[in-house]
C-alpha positions in Angstrom: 49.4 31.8 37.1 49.2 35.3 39.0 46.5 35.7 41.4 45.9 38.5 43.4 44.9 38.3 46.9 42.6 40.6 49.5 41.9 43.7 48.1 44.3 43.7 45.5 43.5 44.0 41.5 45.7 42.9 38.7 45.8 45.6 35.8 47.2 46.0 32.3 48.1 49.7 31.2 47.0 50.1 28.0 49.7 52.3 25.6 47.9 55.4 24.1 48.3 55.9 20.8 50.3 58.8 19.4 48.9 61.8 17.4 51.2 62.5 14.7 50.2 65.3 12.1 50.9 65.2 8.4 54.4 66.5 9.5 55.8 64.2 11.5 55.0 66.2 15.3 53.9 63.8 17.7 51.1 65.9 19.7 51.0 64.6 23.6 47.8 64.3 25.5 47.7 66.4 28.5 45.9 63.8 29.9 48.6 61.3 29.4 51.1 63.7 31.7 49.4 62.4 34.9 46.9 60.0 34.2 46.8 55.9 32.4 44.3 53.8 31.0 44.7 50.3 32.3 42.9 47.1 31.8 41.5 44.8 34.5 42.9 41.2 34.5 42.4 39.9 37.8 40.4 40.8 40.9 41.2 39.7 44.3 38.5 37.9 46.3 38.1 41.3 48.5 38.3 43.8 45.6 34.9 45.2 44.0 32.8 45.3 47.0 30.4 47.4 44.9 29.9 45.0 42.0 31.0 47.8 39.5 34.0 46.2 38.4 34.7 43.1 35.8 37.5 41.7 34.2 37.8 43.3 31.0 36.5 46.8 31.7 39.2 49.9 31.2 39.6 52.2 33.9 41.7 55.7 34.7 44.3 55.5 37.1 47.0 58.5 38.3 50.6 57.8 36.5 52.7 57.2 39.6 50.1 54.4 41.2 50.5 51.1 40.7 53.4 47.8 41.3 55.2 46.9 38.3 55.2 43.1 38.1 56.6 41.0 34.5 55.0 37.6 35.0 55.0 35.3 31.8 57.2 38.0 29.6 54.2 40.5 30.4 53.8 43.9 32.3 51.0 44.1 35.0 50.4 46.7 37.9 49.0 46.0 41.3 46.9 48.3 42.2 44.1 48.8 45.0 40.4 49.7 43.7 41.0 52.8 45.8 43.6 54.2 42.6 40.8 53.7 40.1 39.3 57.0 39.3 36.6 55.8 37.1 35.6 53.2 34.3 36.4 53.7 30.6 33.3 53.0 28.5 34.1 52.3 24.9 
């Protein structure tokens, strides 16, 4: 089991779907340039101080933040709450 410890939060970066048109051209988000949408897994017994985070919820981090981990054939980030730009809501 991977648990994260201090401050530290375990996330899942959610792959964006492509837009394709009728034609075949895949259209990029300019968001997706610089930003990712990742998933909280884990919290570490330090992280969300403020109570506004919970397993589960979807948040915007920038592309280049984040520690690759593969644990259990699966891809996570580490990543301090600090990186989180703000919460997804769906």
């Amino acid at each position: 089991m991977l648990k994260p410890t201090k401050e530290w939060v375990v996330v899942e970066v959610l792959k964006e779907e492509e837009n394709i048109t009728p034609s075949g051209l895949v259209l990029l988000n300019p968001i997706e340039k610089k930003f990712k949408k990742c998933k909280i897994v884990l919290l570490g017994p330090e992280a969300n101080k403020t109570n506004e985070l919970k397993i589960g919820d979807v948040v915007l981090c920038m592309k280049d933040h984040g520690l690759k981990v593969e644990h259990e054939d699966k891809q996570y980030e580490f990543m301090k709450e600090q990186n989180f730009l703000g919460i997804i809501e769906l």
